[in-house]
C-alpha positions as CSV (number, residue, x, y, z in Angstrom):
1,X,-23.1,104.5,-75.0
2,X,-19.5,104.1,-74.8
3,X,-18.0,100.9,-76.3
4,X,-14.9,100.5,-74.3
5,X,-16.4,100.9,-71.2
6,X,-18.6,97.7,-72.0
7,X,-15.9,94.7,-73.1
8,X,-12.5,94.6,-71.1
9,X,-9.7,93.9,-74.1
10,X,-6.2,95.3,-72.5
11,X,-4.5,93.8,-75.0
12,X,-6.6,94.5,-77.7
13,X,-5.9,97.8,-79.8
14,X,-9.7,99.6,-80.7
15,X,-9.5,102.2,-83.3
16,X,-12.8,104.4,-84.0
17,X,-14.1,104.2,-88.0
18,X,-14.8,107.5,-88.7
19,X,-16.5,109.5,-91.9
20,X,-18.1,108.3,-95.2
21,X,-21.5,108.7,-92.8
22,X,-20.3,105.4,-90.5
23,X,-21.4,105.0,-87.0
24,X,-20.1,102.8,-83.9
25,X,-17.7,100.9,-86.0
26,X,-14.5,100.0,-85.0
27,X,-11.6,98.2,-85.9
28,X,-10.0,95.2,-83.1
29,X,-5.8,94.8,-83.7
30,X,-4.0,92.5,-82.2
31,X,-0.7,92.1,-83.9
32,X,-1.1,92.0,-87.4
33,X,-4.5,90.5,-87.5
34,X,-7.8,93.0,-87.6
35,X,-11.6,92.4,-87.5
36,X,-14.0,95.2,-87.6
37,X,-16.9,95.5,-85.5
38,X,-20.4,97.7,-85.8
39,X,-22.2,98.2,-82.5
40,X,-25.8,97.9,-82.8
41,X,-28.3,98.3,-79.6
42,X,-31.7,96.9,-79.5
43,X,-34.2,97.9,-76.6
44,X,-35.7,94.6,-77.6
45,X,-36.0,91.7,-80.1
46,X,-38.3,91.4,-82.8
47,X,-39.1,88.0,-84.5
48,X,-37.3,89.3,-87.3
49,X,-34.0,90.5,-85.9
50,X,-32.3,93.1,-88.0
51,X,-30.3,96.0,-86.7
52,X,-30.6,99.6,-88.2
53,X,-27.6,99.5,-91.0
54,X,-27.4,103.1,-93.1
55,X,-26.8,102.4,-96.4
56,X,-22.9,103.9,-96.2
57,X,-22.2,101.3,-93.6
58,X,-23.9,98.5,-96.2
59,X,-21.3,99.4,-98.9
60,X,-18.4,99.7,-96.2
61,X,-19.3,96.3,-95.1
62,X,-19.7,95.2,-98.7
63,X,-16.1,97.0,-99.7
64,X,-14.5,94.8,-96.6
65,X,-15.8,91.4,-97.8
66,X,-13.7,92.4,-101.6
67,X,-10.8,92.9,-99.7
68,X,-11.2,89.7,-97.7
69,X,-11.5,91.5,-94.5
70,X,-14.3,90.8,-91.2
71,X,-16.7,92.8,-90.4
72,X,-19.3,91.4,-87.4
73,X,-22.3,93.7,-86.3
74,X,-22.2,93.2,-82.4
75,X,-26.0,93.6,-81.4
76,X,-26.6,94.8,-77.7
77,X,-29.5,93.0,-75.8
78,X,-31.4,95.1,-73.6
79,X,-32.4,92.9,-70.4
80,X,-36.3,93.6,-68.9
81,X,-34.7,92.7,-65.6
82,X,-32.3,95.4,-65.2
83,X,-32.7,97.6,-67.9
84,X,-29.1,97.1,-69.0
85,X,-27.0,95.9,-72.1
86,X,-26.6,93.0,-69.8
87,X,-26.3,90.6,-73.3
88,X,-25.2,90.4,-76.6
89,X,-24.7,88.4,-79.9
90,X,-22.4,88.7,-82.7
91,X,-24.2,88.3,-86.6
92,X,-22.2,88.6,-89.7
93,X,-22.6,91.2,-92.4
94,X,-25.1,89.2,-94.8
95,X,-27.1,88.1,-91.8
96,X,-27.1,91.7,-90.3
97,X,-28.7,93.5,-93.5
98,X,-31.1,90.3,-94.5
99,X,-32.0,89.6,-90.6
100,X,-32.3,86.3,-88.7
101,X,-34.9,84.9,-86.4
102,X,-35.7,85.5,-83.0
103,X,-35.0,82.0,-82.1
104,X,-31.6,81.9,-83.4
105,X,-30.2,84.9,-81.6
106,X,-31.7,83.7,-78.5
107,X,-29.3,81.0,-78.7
108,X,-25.7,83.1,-79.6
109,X,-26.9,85.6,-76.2
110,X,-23.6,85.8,-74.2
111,X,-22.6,88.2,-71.4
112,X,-19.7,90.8,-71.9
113,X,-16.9,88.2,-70.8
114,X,-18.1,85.6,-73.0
115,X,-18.2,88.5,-76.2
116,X,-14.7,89.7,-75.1
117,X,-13.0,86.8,-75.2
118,X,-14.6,85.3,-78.7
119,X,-13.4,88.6,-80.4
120,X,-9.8,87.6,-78.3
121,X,-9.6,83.6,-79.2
122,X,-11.8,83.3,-82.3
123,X,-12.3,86.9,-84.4
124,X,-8.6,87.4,-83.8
């Protein structure tokens, strides 16, 4: 699924990680400020919610939190309704390789515009 055709950020710059075995990470610029995003999607939500991280990606995410740079994993909800990403949540890198609940990612779902504009006013 393409990732730019989901969230609406003209004046965001979004630049594809590529190699060292990543996948569906990218990096957000605006100015001189950057936070780097993995795009996870999930048919549906266990209790436990914890998205499929390869271990390259762990040590990536790991090697950005040494440099004191942000990495969120961006977790697609598939809705029963219309069989579309039609949600979303954002976790951080700790919570996305130990998992959260069910209950607390049911409240962080927000539609694309609401996802858009916290990686606009608050990630950036």
């Amino acid at each position: 699924m393409n990732v730019s055709n989901l969230l609406q950020l003209e004046d965001i710059v979004v630049t594809a990680v590529q190699g060292y075995g990543l996948h569906d990470i990218y990096k957000y610029s605006k100015g001189q400020q950057s936070v780097y995003i993995k795009h996870v999607f999930m048919p549906k939500l266990q209790e436990i919610v914890k998205p499929e991280i390869t271990t390259e990606e762990i040590d990536f995410l790991r090697s950005l939190d040494s440099m004191y740079r942000y990495c969120y994993v961006l977790v697609y909800v598939k809705c029963k309704q219309t069989g579309r990403f039609d949600t979303a949540f954002f976790m951080d890198d700790g919570e996305a390789i130990k998992g959260t609940s069910k209950s607390d990612v049911s409240q962080r779902l927000a539609d694309f515009q609401e996802i858009a504009k916290i990686i606009r006013n608050v990630l950036l």
